[in-house]
N, C-alpha and C positions, 0 to 999 in steps of 0.2 A: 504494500500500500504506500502511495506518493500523495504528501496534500504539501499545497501555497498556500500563506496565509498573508492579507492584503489587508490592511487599515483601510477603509473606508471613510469612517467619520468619527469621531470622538469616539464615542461607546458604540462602533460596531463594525466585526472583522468581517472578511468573508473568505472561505475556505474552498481551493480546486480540489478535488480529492480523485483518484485515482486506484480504482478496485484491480486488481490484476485478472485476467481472465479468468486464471482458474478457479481461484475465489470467487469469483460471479457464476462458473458453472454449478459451482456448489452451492451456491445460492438458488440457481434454478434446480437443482435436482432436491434440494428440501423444498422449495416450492410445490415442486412432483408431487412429494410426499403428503402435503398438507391438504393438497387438493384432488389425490386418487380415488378418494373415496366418490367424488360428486362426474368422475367424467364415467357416458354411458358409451360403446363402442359394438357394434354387433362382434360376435364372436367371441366376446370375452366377459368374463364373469364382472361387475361391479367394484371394484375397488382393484383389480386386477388387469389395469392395461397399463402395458408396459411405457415407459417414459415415453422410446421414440415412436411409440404409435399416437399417445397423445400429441404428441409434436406435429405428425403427419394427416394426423385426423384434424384436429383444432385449429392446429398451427401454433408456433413456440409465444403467440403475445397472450396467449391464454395463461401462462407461468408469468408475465415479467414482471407485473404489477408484485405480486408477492417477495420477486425476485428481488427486484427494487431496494421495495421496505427490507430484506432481510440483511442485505447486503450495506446497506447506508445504516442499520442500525448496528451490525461487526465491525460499521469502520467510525463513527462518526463519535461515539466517545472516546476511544484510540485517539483520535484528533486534538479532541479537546483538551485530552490529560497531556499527550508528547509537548501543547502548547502551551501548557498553564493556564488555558481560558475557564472562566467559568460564567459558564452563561445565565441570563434573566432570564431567555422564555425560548419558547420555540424557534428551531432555526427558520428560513426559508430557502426548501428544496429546490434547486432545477435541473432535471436530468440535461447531461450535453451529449453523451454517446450513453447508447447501451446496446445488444444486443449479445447471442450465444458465440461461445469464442471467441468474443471483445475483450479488451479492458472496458471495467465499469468507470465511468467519468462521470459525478457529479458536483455543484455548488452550494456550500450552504453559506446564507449568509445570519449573521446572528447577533443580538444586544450581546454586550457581555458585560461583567459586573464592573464598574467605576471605580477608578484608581481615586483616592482622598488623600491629598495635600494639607496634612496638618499642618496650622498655625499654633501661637500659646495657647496652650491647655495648662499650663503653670504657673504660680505667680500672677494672678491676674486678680485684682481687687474688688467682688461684687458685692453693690448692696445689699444686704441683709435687713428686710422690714421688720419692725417688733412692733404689736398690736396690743394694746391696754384694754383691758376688761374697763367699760364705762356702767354707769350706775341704770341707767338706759337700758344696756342690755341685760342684766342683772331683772330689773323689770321687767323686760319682755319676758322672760324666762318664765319669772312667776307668775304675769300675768297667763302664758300658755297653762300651764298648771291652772291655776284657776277657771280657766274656759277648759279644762278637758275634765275638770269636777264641779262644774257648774251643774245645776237643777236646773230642769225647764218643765213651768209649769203654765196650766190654760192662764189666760187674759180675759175675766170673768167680763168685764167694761171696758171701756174706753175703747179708741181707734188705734191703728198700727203708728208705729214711731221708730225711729231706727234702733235698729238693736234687738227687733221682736224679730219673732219665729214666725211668720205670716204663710198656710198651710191654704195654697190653693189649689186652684184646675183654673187653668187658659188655653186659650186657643187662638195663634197669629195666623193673621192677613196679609199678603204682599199683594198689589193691585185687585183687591178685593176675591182673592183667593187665596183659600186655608193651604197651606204648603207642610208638606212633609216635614216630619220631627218637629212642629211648630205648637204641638198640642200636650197636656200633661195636666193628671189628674191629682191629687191629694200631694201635692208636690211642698214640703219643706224649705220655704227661702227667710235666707236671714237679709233683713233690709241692714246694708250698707254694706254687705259680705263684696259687692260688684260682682257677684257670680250672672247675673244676668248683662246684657247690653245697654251701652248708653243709661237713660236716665230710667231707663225699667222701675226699678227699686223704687227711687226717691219718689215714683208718681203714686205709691200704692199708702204713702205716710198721709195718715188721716184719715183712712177708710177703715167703716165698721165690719164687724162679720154679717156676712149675706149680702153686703156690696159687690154691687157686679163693679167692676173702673174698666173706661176703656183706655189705652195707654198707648201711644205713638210714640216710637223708637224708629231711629236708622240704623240698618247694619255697618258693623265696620265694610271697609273697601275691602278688606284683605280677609274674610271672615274665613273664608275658605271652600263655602258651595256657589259656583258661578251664577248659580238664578236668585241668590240673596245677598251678592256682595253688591254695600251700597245701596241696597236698597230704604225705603220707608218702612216703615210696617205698623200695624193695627193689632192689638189684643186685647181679647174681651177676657179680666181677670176675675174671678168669683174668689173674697174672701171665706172660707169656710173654716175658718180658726186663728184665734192670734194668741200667741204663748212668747212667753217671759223668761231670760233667762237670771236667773238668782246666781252670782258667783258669790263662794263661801269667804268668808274675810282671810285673811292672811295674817293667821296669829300662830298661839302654839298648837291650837287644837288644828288647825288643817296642816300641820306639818305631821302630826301624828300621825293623822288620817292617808297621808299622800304619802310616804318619805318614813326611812326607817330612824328620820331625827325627832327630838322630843322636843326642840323650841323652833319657831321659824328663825333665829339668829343666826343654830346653826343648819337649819336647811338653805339660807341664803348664801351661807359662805362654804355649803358642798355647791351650790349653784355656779360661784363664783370660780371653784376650783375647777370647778370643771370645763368653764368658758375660759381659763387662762391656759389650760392643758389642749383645747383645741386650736385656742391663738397661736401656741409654742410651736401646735403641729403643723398648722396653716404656713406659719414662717419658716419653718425649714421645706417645708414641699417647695413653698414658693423661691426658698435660697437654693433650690437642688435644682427647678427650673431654670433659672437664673444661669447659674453658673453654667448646664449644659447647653444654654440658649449662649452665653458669650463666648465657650468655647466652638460650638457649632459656626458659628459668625465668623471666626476665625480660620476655619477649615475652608479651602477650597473644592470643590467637586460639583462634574458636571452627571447630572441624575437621568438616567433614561425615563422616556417616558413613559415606559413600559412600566417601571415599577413603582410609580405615582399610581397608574390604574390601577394597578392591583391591589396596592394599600388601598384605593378609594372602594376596589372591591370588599374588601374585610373591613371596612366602616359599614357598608350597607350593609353586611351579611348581621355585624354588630346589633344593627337598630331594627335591623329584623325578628332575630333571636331575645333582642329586648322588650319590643315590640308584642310579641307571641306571649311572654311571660306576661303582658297584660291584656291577654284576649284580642289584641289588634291588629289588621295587615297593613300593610304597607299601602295599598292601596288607600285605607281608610285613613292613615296617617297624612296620606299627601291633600286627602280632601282638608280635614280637621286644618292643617296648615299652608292651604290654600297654595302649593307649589307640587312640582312634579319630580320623577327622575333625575332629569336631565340636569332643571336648575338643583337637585339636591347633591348632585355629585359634583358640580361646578362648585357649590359652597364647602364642599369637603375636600375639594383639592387644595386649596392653602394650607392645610391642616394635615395631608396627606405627605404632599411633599415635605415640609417640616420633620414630620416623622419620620420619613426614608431617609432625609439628612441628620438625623441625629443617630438612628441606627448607625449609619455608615460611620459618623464619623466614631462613637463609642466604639465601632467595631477594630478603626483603624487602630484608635488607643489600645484595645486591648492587645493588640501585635506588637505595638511599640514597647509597649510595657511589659509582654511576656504574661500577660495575667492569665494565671488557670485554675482551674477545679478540683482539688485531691477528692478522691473518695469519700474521707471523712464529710467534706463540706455536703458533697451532692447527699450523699446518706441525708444530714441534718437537713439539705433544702423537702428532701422526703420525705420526712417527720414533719416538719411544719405545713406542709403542702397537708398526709395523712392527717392533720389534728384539724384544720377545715372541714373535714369531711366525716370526723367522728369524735367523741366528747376526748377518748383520750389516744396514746399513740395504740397507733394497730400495726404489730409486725408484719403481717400480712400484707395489708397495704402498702405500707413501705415496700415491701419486696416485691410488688407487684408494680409500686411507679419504679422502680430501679429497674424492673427490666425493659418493663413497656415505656418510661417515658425519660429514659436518662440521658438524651441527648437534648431534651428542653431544660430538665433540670441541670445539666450541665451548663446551658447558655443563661439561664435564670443567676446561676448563682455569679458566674466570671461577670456580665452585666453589674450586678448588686455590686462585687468588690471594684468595678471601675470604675464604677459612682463614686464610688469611697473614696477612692484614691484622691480624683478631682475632686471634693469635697474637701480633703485634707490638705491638698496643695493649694485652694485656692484662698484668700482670705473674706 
C-alpha cells in the first residue's frame, strides 16, 4: 500500500492511496464470499457458484461495491496511524481506478483534529468576585419559608385584592373566537403572582364571588403560538372563590415548626450560613471560569466546523433528554418559546464553539504538562461517581464502571487535576 498526503486547508488533509492488486483481488474474493449466498445460477445449487461463474454470469461490478468498502476500510486507518492524523469525522471517498487485476486507487479527503498554540496559562492575575450575604436576602429566604407554611383559607366577604387566591373558570376570545388552550375551569391564580398576561390579574382586584369581569389583555409579540402572538384578546372570568393566605409570624414557635432550630435567631443564622457557603461556591465556579476563559483567550486555534456541529448536536440531544424528564418535546418546547430548530442551534453555536475551544485547549495543557491518571485516582473517580447512584459505596459498581466506563473516568479525572493545576498557578 502507497498513500500522498497533501494539506489542503488549515484542518484538512487529503490522502492518494494506492491498494496493490493483489490486495484488491482479495478484496473481491471476500466480497464473493459475502454475497454467494444471494446469487441464483441454473445448474448450481444456491450458495454454491463458483466465483468465476459469478463473474461470467453477473459480470465482476456485481463484487466491486463490496470490494471497494473492504479494501478502503484495510487501508484507510493504516493511513491515518503511519501519519499521525486523527480525524473529526468522516472522510470523503473518490474512487480514481478500480477494477480486477488493478491496483486499487483511491482519495480520501478528511477534517483532522487542530493543532492548539498555547499562550500563558501561568502566572496570569484573574479577578476573583467575593459576594456578601445582604440582610435582603437573609429575608427572602425567610420570607420563602413563610409562603411555603402559609395557611390558605376561604374569603368569607369582601372583593379580591392582591395577594388572594382568586379560584376561577375563563374562557379567551381573539377576534371574537374562543381559541384553543384559552379556557380553564376551577383554576387557582394568585393576583400579583404575573403568572397570567399583561394586566390579566390587576383587572380581576375588586371583584366579588359570582362576578363574571370581562378582561382585555394583548398577547406578548413573542408569546410563542403564531395565531396569538400580539394579539388582543377578551375573557369572560367567573369568580367562584376568593381565599386568603395567612403567613405564620416568624418567631421561635415557627422555627420549631419549620427547622430542627429552637429560636428563629438561630434558624436565621443557619439561613445565613448557608447563603455565604453558596456565595463561597458561586465564586470559585465563577474564578474556575474565569481563569479557563483567560487562558483559553490566550491559546490560539483554528476549530473545524465540523466539530462546532457536533457539540451543537449534544446541546440539543441535552435539552431533549431534559426536556422528556418533564413530559415535553421539543416540538412543544419550540412552540412555548416561540423559535425553531434552526434559530435554536444558531443560538447554541457561540456556546458550542467556546466549548470545543476550551476542551482543546485543556487538552493541549494536559500534554504539556504530562498530566495522568494512576489507578488509585480512577478507582476513587469510581467510588464517587458509585455513591451518586446509591446511599453508600457498592463494590460492584465500582467494578462495573472500571470496566465499562474507564476511559471516561480516566479523562474525568486528568481534566479535574488540570483544572487544578491552572487554579494553583494562577493568582
Amino acid at each position: 500500500m502507497e498513500a500522498k498526503m497533501e494539506k489542503i486547508d488549515v484542518n484538512i488533509v487529503k490522502f492518494e492511496v494506492k491498494v496493490e492488486a493483489e490486495k484488491f483481488d482479495a478484496a473481491l474474493t471476500r466480497a464473493y464470499k459475502k454475497n454467494v449466498k444471494n446469487f441464483n445460477v441454473p445448474g448450481f445449487r444456491k450458495g454454491k457458484v463458483p466465483m468465476n461463474v459469478v463473474k461470467k454470469y453477473y459480470g465482476i461490478e456485481v463484487l466491486l461495491e463490496d470490494a471497494v468498502n473492504f479494501a478502503i476500510e484495510g487501508s484507510y486507518s493504516e493511513v491515518l496511524k503511519e501519519n499521525n492524523i486523527v480525524p473529526v469525522d468522516y472522510p470523503k471517498i473518490d474512487v480514481v481506478e478500480v477494477g480486477e487485476g488493478k491496483d486499487f486507487v483511491y482519495t480520501a479527503e478528511v477534517t483532522v483534529y487542530p493543532e492548539v498554540e498555547l499562550g500563558e496559562y501561568k502566572g496570569l492575575s484573574i479577578e476573583k468576585k467575593t459576594y456578601e450575604v445582604t440582610e435582603e436576602e437573609v429575608s427572602k429566604k425567610l420570607k420563602e419559608m413563610q409562603e411555603k407554611n402559609a395557611r390558605v383559607e376561604a374569603k368569607e366577604e369582601g372583593t379580591v385584592e392582591n395577594g388572594n387566591i382568586a379560584v376561577i373558570d375563563f374562557k379567551g376570545y381573539v377576534d371574537g373566537e374562543a381559541f384553543q388552550g384559552g379556557e380553564g375551569k376551577d383554576y387557582s391564580l394568585e393576583i400579583g403572582s404575573k403568572t397570567f398576561i399583561d394586566t390579566f390579574e390587576e383587572q380581576l382586584v375588586g371583584a366579588k364571588v359570582n362576578d363574571t369581569v370581562e378582561v382585555n389583555v394583548t398577547f406578548p409579540e413573542n408569546y410563542g403560538k403564531e395565531e396569538l402572538n400580539g394579539k388582543p384578546a377578551k375573557f369572560e372570568v367567573t369568580i367562584k372563590e376568593i381565599k386568603v393566605k395567612e403567613l405564620p409570624e416568624l418567631d421561635d414557635e415557627f422555627a420549631k415548626e419549620t427547622s430542627e432550630f429552637d429560636t428563629i435567631a438561630d434558624l436565621k443564622a443557619d439561613v445565613t450560613k448557608k447563603l455565604e457557603e453558596a456565595n463561597a461556591e458561586r465564586s470559585e465556579r465563577e474564578f474556575e471560569e474565569a481563569v479557563i476563559t483567560a487562558v483559553a483567550g490566550n491559546a490560539k486555534v483554528e476549530i473545524p466546523e465540523v466539530m462546532v456541529e457536533k457539540e451543537v448536536d449534544k446541546m440539543v440531544q441535552n435539552l431533549q433528554q431534559r426536556l422528556q424528564y418533564q413530559g415535553l418535546t421539543l416540538e412543544q418546547y419550540f412552540q412555548f418559546t416561540g423559535t425553531d430548530e434552526e434559530k435554536m442551534r444558531e443560538y447554541m453555536r457561540t456556546n458550542a464553539q467556546t466549548k470545543v475551544k476550551v476542551d482543546l485547549v485543556l487538552e493541549a495543557i494536559e500534554k504539556a504538562e504530562n498530566v495522568e491518571a494512576t489507578e488509585e485516582e480512577i478507582r476513587a473517580k469510581a467510588v464517587e461517581v458509585a455513591k451518586m447512584y446509591a446511599a453508600s459505596e457498592d463494590e460492584k459498581m465500582v467494578d462495573l464502571l472500571m470496566q465499562s466506563q474507564q476511559a471516561a473516568l480516566r479523562a474525568d479525572v486528568i481534566t479535574n487535576k488540570t483544572m487544578k493545576l491552572l487554579l494553583e498557578n494562577n493568582k
